[in-house]
PDB file of N, CA, C and O in Angstrom:
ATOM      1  N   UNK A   1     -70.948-108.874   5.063  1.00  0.00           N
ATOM      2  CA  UNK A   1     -69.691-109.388   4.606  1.00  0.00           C
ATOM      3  C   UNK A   1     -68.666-108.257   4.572  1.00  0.00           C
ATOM      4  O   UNK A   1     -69.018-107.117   4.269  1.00  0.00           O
ATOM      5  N   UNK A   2     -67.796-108.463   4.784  1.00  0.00           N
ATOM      6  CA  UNK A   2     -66.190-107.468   5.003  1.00  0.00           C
ATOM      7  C   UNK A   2     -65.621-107.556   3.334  1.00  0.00           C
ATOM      8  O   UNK A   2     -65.635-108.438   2.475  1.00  0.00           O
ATOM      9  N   UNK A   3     -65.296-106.629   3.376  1.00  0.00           N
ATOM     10  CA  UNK A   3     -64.143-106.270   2.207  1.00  0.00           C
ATOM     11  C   UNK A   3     -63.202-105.425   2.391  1.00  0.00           C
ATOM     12  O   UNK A   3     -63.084-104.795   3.443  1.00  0.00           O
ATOM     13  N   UNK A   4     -62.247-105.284   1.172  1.00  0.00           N
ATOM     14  CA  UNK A   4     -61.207-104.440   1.892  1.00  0.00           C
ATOM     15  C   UNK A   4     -60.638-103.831   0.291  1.00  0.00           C
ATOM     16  O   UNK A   4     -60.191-104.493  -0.645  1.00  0.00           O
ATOM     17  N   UNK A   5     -60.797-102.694   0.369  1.00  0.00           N
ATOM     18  CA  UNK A   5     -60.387-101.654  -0.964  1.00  0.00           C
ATOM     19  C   UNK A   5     -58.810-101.208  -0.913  1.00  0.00           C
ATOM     20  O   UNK A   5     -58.158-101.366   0.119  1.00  0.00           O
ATOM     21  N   UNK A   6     -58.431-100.827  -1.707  1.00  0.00           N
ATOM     22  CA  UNK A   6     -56.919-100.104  -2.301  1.00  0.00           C
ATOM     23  C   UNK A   6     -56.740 -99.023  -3.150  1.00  0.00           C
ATOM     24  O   UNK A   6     -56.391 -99.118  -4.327  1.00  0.00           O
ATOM     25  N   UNK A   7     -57.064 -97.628  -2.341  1.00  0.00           N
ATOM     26  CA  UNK A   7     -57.101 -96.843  -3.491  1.00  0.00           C
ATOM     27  C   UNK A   7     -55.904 -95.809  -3.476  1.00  0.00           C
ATOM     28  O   UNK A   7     -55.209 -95.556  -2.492  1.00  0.00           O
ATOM     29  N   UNK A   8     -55.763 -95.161  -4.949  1.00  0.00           N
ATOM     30  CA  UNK A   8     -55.004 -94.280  -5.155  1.00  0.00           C
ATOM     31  C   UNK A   8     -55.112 -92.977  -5.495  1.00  0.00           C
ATOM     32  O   UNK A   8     -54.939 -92.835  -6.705  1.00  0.00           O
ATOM     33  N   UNK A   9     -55.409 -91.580  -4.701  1.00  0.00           N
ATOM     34  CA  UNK A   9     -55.928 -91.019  -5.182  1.00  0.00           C
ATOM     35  C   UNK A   9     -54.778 -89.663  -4.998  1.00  0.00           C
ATOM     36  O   UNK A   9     -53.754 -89.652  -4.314  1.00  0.00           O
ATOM     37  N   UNK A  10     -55.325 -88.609  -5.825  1.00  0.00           N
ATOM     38  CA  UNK A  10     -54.866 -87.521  -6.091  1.00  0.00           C
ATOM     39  C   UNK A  10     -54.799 -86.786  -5.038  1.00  0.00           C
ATOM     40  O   UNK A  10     -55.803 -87.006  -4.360  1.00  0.00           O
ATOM     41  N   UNK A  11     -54.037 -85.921  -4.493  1.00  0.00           N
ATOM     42  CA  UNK A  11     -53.446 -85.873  -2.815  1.00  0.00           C
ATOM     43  C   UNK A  11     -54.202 -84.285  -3.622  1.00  0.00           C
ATOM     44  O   UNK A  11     -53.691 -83.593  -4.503  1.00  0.00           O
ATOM     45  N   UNK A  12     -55.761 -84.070  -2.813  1.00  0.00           N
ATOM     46  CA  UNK A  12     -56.601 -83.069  -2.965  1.00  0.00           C
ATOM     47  C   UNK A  12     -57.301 -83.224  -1.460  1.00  0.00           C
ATOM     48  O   UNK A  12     -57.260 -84.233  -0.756  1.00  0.00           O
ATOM     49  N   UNK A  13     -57.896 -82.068  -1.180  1.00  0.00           N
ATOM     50  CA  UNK A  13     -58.828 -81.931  -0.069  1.00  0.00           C
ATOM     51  C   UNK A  13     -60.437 -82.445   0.253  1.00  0.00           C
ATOM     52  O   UNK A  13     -61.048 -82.959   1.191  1.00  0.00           O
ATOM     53  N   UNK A  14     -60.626 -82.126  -0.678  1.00  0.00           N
ATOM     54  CA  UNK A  14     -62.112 -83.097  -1.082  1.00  0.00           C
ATOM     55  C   UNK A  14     -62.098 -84.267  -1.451  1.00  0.00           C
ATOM     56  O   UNK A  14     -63.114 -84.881  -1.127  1.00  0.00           O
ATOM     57  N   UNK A  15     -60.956 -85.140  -2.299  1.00  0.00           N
ATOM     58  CA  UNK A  15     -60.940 -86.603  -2.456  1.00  0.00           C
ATOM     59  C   UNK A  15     -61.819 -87.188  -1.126  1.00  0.00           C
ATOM     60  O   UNK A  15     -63.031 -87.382  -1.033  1.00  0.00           O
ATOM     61  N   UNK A  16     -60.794 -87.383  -0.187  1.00  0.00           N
ATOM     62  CA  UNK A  16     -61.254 -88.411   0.797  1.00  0.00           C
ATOM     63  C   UNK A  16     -63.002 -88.382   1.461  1.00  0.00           C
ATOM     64  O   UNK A  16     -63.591 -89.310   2.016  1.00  0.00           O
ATOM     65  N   UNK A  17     -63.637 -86.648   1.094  1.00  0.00           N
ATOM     66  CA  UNK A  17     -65.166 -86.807   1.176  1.00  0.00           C
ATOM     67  C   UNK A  17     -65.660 -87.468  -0.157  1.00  0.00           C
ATOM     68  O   UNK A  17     -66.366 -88.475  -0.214  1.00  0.00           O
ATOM     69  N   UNK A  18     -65.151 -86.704  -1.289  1.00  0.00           N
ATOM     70  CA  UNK A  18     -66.141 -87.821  -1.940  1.00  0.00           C
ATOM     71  C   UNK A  18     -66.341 -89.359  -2.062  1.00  0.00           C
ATOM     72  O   UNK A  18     -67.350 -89.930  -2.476  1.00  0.00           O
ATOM     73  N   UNK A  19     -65.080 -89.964  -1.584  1.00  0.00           N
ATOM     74  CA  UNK A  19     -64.895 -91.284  -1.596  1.00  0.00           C
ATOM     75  C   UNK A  19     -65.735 -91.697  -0.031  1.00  0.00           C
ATOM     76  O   UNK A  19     -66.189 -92.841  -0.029  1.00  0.00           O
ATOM     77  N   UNK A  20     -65.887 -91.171   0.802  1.00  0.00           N
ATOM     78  CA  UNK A  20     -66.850 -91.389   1.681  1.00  0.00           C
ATOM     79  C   UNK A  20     -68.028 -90.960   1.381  1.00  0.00           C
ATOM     80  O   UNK A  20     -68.715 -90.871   2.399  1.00  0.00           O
ATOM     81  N   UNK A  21     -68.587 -90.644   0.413  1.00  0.00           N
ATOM     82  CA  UNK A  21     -70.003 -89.587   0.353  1.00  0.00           C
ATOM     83  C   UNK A  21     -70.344 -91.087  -0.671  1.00  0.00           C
ATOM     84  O   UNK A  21     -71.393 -91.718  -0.537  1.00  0.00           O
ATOM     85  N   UNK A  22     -69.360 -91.438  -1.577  1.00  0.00           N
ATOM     86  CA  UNK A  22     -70.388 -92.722  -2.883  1.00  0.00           C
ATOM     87  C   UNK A  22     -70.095 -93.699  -1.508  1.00  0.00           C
ATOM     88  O   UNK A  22     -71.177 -93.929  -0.968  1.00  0.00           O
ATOM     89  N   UNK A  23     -69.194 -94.209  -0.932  1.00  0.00           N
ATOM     90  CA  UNK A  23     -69.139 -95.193  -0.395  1.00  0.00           C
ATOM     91  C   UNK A  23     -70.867 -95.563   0.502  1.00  0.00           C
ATOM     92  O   UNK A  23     -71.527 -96.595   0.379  1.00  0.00           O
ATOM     93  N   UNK A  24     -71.127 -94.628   1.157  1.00  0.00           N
ATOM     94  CA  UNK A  24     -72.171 -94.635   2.248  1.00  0.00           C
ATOM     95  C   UNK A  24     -73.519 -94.332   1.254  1.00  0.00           C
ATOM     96  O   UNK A  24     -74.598 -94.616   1.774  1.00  0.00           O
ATOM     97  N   UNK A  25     -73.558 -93.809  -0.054  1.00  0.00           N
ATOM     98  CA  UNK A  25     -74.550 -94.371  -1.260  1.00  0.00           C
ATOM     99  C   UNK A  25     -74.554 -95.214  -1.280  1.00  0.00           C
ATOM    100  O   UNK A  25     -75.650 -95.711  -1.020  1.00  0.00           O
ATOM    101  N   UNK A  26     -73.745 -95.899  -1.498  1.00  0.00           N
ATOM    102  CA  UNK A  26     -73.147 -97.666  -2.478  1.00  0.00           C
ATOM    103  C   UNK A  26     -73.945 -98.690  -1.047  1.00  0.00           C
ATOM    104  O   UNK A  26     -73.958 -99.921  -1.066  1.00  0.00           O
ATOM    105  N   UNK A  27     -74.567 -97.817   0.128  1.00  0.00           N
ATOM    106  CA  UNK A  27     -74.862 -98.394   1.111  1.00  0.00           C
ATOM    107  C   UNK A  27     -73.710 -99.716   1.989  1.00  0.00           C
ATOM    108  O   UNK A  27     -73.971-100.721   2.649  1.00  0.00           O
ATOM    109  N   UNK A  28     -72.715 -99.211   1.663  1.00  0.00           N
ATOM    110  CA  UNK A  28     -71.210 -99.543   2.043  1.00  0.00           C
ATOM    111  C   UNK A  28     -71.471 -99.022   3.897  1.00  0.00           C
ATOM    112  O   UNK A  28     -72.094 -98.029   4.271  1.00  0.00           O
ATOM    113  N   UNK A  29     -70.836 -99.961   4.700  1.00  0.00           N
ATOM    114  CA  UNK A  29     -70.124 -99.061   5.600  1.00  0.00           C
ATOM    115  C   UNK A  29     -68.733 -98.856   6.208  1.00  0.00           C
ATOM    116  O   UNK A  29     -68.580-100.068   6.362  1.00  0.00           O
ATOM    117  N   UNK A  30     -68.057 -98.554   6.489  1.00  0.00           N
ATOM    118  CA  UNK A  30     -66.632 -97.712   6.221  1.00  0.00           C
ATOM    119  C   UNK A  30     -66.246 -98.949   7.847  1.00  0.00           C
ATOM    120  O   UNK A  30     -67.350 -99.392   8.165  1.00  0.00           O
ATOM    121  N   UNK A  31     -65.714 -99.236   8.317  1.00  0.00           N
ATOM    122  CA  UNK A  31     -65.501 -99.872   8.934  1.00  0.00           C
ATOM    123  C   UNK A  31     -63.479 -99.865   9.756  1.00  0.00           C
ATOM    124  O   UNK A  31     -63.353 -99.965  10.977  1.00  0.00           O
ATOM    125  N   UNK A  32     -62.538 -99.770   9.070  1.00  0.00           N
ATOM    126  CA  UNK A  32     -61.387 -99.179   8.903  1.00  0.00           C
ATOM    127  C   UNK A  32     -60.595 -98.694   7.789  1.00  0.00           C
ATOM    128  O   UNK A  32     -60.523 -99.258   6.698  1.00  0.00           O
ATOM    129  N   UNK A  33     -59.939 -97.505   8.150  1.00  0.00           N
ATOM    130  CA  UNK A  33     -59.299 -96.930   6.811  1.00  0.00           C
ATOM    131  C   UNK A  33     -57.991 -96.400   7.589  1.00  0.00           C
ATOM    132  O   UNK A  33     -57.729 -96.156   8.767  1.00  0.00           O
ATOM    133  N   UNK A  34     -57.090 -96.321   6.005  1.00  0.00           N
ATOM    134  CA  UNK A  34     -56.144 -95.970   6.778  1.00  0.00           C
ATOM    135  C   UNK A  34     -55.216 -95.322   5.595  1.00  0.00           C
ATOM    136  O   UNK A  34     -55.116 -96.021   4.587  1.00  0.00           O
ATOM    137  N   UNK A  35     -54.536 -94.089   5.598  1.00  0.00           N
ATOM    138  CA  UNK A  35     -53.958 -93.602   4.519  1.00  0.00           C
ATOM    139  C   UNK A  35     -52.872 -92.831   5.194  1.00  0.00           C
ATOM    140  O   UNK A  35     -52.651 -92.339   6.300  1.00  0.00           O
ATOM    141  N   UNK A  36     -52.179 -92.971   3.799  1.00  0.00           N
ATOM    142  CA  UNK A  36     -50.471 -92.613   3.767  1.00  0.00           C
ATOM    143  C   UNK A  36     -50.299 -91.805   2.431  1.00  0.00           C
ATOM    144  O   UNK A  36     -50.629 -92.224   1.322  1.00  0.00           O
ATOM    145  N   UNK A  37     -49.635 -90.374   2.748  1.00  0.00           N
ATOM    146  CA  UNK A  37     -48.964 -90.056   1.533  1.00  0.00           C
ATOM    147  C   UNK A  37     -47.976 -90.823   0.369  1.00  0.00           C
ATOM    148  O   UNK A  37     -47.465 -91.793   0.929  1.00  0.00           O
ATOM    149  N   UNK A  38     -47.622 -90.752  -0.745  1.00  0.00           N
ATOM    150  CA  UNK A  38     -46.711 -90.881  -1.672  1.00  0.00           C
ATOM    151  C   UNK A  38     -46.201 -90.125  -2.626  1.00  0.00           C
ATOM    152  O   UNK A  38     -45.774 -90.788  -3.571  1.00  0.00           O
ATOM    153  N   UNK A  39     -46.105 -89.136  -2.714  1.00  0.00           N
ATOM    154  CA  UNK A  39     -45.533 -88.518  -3.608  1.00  0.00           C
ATOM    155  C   UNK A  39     -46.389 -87.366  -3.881  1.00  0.00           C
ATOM    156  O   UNK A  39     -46.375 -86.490  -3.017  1.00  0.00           O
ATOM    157  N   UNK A  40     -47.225 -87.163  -5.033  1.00  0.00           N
ATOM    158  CA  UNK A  40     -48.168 -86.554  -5.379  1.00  0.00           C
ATOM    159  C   UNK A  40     -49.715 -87.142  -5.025  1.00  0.00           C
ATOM    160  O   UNK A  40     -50.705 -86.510  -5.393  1.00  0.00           O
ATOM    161  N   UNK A  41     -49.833 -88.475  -4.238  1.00  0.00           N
ATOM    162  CA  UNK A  41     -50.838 -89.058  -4.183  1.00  0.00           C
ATOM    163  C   UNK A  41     -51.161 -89.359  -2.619  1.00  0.00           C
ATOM    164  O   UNK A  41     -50.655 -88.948  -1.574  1.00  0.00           O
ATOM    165  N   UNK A  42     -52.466 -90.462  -2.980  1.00  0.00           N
ATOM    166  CA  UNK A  42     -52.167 -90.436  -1.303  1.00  0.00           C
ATOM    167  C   UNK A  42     -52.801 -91.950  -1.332  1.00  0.00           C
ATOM    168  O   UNK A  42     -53.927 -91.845  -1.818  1.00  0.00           O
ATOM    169  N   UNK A  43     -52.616 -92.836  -1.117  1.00  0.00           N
ATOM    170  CA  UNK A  43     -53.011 -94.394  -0.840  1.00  0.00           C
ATOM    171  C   UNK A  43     -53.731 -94.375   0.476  1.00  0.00           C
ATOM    172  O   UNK A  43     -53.348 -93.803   1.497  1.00  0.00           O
ATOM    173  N   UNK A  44     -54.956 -95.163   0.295  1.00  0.00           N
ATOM    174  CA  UNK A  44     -55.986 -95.244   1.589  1.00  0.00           C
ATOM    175  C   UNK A  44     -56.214 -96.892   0.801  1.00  0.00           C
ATOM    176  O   UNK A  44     -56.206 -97.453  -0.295  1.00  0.00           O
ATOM    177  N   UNK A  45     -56.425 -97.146   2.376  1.00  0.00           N
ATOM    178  CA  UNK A  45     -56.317 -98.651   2.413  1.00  0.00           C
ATOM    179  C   UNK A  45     -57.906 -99.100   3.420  1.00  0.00           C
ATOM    180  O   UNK A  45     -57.842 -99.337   4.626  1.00  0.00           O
ATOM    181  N   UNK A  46     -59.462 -99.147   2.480  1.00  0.00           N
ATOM    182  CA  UNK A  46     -60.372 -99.319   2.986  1.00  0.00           C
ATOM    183  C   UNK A  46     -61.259-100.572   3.664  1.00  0.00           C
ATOM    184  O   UNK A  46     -61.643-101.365   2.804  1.00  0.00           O
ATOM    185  N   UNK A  47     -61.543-100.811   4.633  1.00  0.00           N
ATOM    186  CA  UNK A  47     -62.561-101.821   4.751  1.00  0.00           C
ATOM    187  C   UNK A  47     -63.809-101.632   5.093  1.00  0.00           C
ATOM    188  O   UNK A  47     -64.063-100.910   6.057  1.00  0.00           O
ATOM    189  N   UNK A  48     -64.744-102.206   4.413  1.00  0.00           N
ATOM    190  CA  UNK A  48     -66.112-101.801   4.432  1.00  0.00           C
ATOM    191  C   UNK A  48     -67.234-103.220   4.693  1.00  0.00           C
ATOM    192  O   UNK A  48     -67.114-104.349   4.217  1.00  0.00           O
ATOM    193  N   UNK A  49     -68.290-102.705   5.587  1.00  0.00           N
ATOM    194  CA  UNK A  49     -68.825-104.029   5.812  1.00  0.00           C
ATOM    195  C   UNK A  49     -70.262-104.128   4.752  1.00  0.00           C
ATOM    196  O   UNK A  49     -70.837-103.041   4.689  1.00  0.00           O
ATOM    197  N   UNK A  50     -70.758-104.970   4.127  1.00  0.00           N
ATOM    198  CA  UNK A  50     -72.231-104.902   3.332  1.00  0.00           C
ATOM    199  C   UNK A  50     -72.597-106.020   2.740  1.00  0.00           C
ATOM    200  O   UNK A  50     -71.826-106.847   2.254  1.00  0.00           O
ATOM    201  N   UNK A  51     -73.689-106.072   2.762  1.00  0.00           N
ATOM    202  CA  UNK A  51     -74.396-107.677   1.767  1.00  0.00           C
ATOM    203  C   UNK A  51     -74.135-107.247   0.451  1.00  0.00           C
ATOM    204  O   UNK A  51     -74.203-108.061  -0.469  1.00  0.00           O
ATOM    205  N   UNK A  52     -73.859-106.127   0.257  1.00  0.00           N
ATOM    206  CA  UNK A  52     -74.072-105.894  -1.958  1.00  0.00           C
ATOM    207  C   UNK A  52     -72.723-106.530  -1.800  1.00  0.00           C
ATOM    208  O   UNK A  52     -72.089-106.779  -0.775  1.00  0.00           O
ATOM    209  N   UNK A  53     -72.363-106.786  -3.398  1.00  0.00           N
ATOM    210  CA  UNK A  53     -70.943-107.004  -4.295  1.00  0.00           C
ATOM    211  C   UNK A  53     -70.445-105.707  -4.133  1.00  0.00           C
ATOM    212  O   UNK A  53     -71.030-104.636  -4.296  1.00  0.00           O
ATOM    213  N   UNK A  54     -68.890-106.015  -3.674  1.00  0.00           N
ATOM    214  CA  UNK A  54     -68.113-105.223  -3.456  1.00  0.00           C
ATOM    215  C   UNK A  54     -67.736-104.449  -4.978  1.00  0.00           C
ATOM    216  O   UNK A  54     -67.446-103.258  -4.868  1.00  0.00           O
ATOM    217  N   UNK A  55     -67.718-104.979  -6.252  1.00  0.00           N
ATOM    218  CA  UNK A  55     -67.763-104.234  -7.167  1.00  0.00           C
ATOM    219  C   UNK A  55     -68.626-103.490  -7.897  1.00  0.00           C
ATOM    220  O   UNK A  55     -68.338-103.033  -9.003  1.00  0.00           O
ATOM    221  N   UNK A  56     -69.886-103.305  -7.237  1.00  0.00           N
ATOM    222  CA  UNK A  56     -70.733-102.324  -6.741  1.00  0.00           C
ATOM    223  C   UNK A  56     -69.936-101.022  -6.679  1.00  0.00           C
ATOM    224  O   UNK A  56     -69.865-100.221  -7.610  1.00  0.00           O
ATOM    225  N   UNK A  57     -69.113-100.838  -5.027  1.00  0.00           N
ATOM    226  CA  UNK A  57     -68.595-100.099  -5.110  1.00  0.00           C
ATOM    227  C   UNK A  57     -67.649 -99.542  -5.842  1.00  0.00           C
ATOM    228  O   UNK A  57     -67.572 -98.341  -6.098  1.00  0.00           O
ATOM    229  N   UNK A  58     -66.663-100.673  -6.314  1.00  0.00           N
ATOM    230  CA  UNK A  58     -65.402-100.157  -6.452  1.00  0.00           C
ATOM    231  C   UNK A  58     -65.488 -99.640  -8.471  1.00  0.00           C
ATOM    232  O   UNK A  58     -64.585 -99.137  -9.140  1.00  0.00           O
ATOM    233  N   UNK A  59     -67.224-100.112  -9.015  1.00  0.00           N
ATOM    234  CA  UNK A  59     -66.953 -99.584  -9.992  1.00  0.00           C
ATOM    235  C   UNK A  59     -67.352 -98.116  -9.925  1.00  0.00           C
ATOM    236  O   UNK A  59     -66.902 -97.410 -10.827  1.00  0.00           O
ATOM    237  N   UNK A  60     -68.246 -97.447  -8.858  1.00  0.00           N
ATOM    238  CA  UNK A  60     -68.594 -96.249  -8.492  1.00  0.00           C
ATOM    239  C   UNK A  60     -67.017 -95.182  -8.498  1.00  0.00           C
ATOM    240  O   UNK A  60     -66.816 -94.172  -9.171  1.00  0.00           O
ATOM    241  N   UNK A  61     -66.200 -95.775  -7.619  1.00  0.00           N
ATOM    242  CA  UNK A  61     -64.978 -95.055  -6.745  1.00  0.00           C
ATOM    243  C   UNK A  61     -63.895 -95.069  -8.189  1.00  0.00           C
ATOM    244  O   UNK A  61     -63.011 -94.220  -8.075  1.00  0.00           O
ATOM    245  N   UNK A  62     -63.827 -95.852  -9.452  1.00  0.00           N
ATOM    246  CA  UNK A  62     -63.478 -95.709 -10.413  1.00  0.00           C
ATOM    247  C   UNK A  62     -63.739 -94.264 -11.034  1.00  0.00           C
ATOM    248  O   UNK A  62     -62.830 -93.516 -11.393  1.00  0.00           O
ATOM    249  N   UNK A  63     -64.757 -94.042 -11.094  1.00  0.00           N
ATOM    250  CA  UNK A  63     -65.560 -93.187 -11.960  1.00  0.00           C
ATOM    251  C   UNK A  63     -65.341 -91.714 -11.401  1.00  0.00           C
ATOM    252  O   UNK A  63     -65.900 -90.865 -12.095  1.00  0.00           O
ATOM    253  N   UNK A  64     -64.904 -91.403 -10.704  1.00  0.00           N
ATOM    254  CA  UNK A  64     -64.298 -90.694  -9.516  1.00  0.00           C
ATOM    255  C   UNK A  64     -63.056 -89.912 -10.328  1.00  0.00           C
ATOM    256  O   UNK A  64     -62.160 -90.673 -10.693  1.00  0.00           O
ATOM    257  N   UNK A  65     -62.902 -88.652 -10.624  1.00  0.00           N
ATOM    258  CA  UNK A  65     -62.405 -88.197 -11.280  1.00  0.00           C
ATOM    259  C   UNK A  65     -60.638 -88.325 -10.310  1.00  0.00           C
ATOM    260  O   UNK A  65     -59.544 -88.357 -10.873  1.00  0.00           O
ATOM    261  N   UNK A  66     -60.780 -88.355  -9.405  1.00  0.00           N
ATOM    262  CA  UNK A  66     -59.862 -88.013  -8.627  1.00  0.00           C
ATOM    263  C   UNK A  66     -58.716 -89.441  -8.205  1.00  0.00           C
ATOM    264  O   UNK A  66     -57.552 -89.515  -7.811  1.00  0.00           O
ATOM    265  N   UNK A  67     -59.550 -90.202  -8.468  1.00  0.00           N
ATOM    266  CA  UNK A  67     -59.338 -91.573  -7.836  1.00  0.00           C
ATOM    267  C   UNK A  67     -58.382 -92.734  -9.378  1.00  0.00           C
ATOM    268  O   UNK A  67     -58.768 -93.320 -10.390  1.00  0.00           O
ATOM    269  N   UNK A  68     -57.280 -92.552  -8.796  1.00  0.00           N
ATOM    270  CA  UNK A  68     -56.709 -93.099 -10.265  1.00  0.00           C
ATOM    271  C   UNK A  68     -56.434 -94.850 -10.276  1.00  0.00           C
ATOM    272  O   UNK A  68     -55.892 -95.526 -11.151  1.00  0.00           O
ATOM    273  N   UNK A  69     -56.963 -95.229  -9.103  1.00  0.00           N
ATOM    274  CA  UNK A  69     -56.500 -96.805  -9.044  1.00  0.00           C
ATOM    275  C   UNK A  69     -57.201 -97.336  -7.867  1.00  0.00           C
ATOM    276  O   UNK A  69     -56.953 -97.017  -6.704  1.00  0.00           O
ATOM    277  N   UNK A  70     -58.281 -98.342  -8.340  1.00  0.00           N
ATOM    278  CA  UNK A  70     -58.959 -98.867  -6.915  1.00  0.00           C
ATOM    279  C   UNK A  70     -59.049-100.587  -7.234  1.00  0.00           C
ATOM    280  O   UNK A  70     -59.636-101.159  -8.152  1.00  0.00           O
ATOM    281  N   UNK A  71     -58.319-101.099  -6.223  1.00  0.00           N
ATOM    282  CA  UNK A  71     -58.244-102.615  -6.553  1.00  0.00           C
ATOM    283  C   UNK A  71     -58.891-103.287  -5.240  1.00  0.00           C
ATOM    284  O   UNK A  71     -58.343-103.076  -4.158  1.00  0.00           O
ATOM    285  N   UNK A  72     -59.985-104.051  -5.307  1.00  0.00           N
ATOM    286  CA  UNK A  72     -60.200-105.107  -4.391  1.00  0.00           C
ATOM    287  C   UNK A  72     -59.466-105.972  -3.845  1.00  0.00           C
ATOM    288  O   UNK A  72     -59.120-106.816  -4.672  1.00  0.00           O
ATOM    289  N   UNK A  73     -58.986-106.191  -2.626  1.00  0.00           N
ATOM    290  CA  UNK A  73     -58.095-107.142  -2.249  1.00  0.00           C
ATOM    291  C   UNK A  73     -58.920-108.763  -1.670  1.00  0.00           C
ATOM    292  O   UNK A  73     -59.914-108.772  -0.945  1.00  0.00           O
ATOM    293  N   UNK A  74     -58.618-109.307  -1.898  1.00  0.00           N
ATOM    294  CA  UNK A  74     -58.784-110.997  -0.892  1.00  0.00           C
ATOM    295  C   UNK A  74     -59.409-110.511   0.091  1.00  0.00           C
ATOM    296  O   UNK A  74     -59.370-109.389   0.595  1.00  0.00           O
ATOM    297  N   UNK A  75     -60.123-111.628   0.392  1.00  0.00           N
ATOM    298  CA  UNK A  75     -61.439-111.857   1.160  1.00  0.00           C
ATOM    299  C   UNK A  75     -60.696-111.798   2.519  1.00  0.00           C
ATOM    300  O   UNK A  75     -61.054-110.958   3.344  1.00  0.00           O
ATOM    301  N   UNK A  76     -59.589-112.725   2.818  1.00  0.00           N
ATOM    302  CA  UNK A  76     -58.965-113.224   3.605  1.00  0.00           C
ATOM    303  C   UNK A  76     -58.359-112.179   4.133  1.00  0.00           C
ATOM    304  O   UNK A  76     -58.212-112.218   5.354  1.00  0.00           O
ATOM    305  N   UNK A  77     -57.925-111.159   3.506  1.00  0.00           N
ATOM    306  CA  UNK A  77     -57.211-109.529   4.045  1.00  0.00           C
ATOM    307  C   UNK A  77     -58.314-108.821   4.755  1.00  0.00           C
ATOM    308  O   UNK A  77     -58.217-108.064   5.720  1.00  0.00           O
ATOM    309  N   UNK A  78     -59.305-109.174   4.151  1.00  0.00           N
ATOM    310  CA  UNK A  78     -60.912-108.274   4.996  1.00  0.00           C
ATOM    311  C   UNK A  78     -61.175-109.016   6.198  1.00  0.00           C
ATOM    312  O   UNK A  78     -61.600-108.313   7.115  1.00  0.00           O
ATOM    313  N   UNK A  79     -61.051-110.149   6.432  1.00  0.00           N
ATOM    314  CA  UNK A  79     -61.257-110.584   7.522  1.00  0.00           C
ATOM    315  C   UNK A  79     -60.615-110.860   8.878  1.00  0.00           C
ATOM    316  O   UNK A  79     -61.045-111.294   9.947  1.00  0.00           O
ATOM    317  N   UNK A  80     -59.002-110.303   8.282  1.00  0.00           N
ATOM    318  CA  UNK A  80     -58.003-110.570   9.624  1.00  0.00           C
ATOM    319  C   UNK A  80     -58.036-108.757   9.752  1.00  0.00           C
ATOM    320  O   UNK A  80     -57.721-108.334  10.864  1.00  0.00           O
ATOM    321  N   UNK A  81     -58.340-107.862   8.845  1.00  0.00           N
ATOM    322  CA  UNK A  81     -58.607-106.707   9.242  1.00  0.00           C
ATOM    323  C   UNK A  81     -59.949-106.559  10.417  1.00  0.00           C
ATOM    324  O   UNK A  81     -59.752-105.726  11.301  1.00  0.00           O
ATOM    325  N   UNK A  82     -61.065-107.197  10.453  1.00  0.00           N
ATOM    326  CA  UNK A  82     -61.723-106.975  11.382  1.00  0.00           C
ATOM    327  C   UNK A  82     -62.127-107.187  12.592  1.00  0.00           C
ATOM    328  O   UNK A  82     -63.051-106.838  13.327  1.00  0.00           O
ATOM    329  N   UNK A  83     -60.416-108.414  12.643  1.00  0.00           N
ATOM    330  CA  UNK A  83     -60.230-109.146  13.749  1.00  0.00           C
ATOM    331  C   UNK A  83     -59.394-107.837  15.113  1.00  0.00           C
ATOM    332  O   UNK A  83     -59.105-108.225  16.244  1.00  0.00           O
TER     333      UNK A  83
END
């Protein structure tokens, strides 16, 4: 099943590995991503394919010292993404 993440994280050098290092724990796979600066931050916009519950992951990527905002989007956004 497809999903599709929203995160906000602290515009650091290591963020974007650790958020790939729990993701591919969480037995997630990364499927498209895509990120843009903002200010002091940096917004990555994830889709990941897996049979677990997506809040699996996204309570992992919480916990994430770095990571100040991760929202699950609609099912329906994950799936015209993998079109």
């Amino acid at each position: 099943m497809m999903h599709s993440l929203e995160l906000e994280v602290s515009r650091r050098p290591e963020v974007l590995e650790r958020v790939l290092r729990v993701t591919r724990h969480r037995g997630f796979r990364v499927t498209n991503m895509q990120m843009r600066e903002q200010g002091e931050n940096t917004l990555l916009a994830i889709t990941v394919e897996a049979e677990r519950a997506i809040e699996l992951l996204s309570n992992q990527l919480t916990k994430l010292v770095d990571v100040n905002l991760c929202v699950i989007k609609a099912q329906e956004a994950a799936r015209q993404a993998a079109r």
